[in-house]
N, C-alpha and C positions, 0 to 999 in steps of 0.2 A: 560599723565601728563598735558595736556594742560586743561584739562574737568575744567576748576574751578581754573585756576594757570596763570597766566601771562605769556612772554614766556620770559621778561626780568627772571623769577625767571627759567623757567624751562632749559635752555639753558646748566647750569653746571652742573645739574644735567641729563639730557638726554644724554650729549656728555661719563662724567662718566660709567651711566648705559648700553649703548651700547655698550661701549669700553669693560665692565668686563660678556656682556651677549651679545655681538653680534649677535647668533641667537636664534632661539626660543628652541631649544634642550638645548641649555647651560643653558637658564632659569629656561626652567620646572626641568633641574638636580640640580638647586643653590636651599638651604634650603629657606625655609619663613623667618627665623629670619635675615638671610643675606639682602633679598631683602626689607624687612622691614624698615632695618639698613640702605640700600643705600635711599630707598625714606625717612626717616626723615628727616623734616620741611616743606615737601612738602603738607602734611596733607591729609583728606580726604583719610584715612590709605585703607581705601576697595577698593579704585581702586590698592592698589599693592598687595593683597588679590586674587583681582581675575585674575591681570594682570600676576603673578603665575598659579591660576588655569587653565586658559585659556592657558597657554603656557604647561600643563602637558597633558591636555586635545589633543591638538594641536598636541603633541610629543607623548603621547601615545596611542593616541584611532585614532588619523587619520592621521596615519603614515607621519606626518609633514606636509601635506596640510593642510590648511583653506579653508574651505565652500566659496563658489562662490555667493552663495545663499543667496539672504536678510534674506529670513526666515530660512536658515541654519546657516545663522551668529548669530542671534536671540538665537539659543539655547546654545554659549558658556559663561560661567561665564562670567561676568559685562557688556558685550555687548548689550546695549541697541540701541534705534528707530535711533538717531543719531550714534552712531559708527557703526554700521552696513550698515545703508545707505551709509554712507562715504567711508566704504570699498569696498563695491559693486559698487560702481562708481568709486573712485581712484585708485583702487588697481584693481578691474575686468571690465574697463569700461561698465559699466552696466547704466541702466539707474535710475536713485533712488532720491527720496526727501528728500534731505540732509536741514537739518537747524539747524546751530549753533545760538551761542547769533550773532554776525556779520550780519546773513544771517536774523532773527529775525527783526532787527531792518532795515535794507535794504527796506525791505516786508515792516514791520510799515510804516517805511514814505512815499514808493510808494504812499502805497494804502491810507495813512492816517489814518488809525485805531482808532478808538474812543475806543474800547475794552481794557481793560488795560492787560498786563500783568499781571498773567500768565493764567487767562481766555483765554487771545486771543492764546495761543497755537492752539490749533486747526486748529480753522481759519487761522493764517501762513503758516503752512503747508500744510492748503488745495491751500490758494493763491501762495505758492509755486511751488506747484506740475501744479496748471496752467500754471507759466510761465518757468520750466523744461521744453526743449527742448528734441526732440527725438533724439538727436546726441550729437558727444561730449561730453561724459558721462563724461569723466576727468576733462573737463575743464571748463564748467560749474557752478560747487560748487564751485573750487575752485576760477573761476574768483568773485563768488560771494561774499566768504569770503575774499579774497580780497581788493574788494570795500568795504565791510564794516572796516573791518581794516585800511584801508589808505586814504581810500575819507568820506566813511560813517562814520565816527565816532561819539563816542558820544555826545562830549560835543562842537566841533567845527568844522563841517564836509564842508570840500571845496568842494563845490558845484559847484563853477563855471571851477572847474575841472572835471566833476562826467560827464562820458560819457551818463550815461542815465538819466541826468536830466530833459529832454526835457518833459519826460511823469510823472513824480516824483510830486503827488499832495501834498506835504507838502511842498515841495521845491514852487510852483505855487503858496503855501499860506505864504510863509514867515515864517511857523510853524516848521520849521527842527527839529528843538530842544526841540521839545515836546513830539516828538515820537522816542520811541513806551511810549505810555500811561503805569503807573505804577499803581497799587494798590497801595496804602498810607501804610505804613513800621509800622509793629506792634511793640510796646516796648520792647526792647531784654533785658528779666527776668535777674536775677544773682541768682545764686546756692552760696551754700559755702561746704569746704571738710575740712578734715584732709587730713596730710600725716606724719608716719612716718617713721622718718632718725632713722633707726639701723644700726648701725656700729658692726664689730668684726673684727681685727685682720688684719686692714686696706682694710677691705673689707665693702660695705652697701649690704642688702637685698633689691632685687628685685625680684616681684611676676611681672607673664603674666597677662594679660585682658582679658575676655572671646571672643572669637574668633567671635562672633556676635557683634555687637553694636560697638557706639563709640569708637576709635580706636584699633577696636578688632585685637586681637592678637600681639599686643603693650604688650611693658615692662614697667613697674613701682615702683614707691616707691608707696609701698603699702599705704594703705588708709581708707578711708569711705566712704560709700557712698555720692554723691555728693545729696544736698539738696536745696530746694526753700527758708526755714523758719529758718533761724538761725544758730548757727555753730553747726555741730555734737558735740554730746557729746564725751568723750573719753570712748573707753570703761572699763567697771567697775573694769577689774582687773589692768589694765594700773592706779595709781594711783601716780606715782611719775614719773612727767614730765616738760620737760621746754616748753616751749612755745616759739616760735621763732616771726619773721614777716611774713604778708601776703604777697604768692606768686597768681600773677593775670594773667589770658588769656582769650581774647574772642575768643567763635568759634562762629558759623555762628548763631545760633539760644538762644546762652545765654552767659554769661559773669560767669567766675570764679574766686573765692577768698577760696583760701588755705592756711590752715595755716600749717605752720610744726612744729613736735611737736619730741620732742625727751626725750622717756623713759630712766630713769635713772636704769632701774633694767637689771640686765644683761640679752643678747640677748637673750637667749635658752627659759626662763621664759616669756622673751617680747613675742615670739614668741609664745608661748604657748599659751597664755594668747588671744594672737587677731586672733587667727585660721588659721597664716599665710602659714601652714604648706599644702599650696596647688601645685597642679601642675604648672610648671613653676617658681616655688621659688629657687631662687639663688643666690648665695652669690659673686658679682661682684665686682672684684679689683677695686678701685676707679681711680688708673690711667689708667684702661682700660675702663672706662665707652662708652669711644663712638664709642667703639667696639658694643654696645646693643640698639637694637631698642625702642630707648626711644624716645617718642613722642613728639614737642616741649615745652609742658608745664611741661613733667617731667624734660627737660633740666632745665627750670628754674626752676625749685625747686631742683634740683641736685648745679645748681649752687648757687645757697641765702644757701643753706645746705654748703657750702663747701668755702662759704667767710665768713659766719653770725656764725658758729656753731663749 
């Protein structure tokens, strides 16, 4: 939950999840749409994708042990260079090169880095693994992440606090705040979508997402595809509709503008007509919506459909 999430946000949510999946057996037995449901607004929907798989995995193929092993950790769903390393040291004190964004930037201003992010990945982690110690596997990362968390910080790091300042050549240059070096930030494009709100019998239709890609396996008010150049058209047999306001969210890489659109021809025909008749189609009571793993930008379009409409 922490990968990409603040821990002010993750806090209510972690204490939640562990209370209703305490260990990893109860997990891999709890559905995906459940655990879907519990991580919504948490985003970045593929880590509870595979933090599922990984817990089925875990419960059923190795009889609830976890590999010890970096390069055994390596092989379970979502477990990449970073959580593996970190298990094998926390969890197995082993010795491993752990580097988060904290431990990242730490290294940066040590060393001074002229290499910008994310180029200098490499180099981090080679400079890392330099100054990883052959003991104290535990305590090591984490005194590391640590220091970046509390001393190293980004934008105002208390230096005259920082135990290792003495050797710290950004600190020596009065540059703290420069590193770690960025690449210059490309322009985050806008898409635009439909979505429509079908209603029946105080019920709206909700279609699943493909279980790959952006927030795969995520619930929806179905839609269009999402687009660079203009607003989707509606499609052809859909001809008598209203047009509501645009609902907007950025994720990481582009910004959205949907609108929602609501067919006036009755639902079975609607339905027909935009080939909604796929897997994962469902007809959800509207006072039970957040019972369904709907992702935050279907919330707000659940919500502007259900104050506007």
């Amino acid at each position: 939950m922490l990968q990409q999430t603040t821990v002010a946000t993750v806090n209510g949510y972690f204490e939640a999840f562990t209370a209703r999946w305490p260990t990893v057996s109860d997990l891999a037995a709890a559905s995906l749409d459940d655990v879907l449901t519990a991580w919504a607004g948490l985003g970045y929907y593929a880590r509870a994708r595979n933090l599922h798989k990984c817990a089925v995995e875990i419960a059923e193929r190795r009889q609830g042990q976890f590999p010890r092993d970096e390069a055994d950790l390596l092989t379970l769903p979502g477990v990449g260079a970073y959580t593996a390393a970190a298990i094998a040291a926390i969890a197995f004190d082993q010795r491993a090169v752990v580097v988060d964004g904290n431990i990242e930037r730490v290294i940066s201003r040590w060393y001074a880095l002229e290499r910008p992010l994310p180029a200098a990945k490499p180099q981090i982690r080679a400079l890392t693994d330099r100054v990883t110690p052959q003991a104290r596997n535990r305590d090591f990362p984490q005194a590391m992440m640590d220091l970046g968390s509390g001393i190293c910080t980004p934008r105002s790091p208390t230096c005259l606090l920082c135990p290792v300042s003495a050797g710290c050549a950004a600190f020596a240059a009065g540059t703290q705040t420069d590193f770690p070096r960025k690449a210059p930030k490309k322009q985050r494009p806008s898409r635009q979508g439909l979505a429509y709100w079908i209603e029946r019998d105080g019920a709206v239709l909700l279609t699943r997402r493909p279980e790959t890609g952006l927030l795969g396996g995520m619930m929806e008010v179905p839609g269009s595809d999402w687009i660079d150049a203009g607003e989707p058209a509606l499609q052809p047999a859909v001809t008598a509709t209203v047009k509501d306001g645009l609902v907007e969210h950025t994720f990481t890489h582009f910004h959205l503008q949907v609108r929602v659109v609501v067919p006036e021809a009755n639902p079975d025909a609607t339905i027909a007509a935009l080939a909604l008749k796929k897997k994962g189609a469902t007809w959800a009571p509207i006072e039970d919506l957040d019972r369904y793993a709907l992702p935050t930008i279907m919330k707000k379009i659940v919500r502007h459909a259900l104050k506007n409409i």
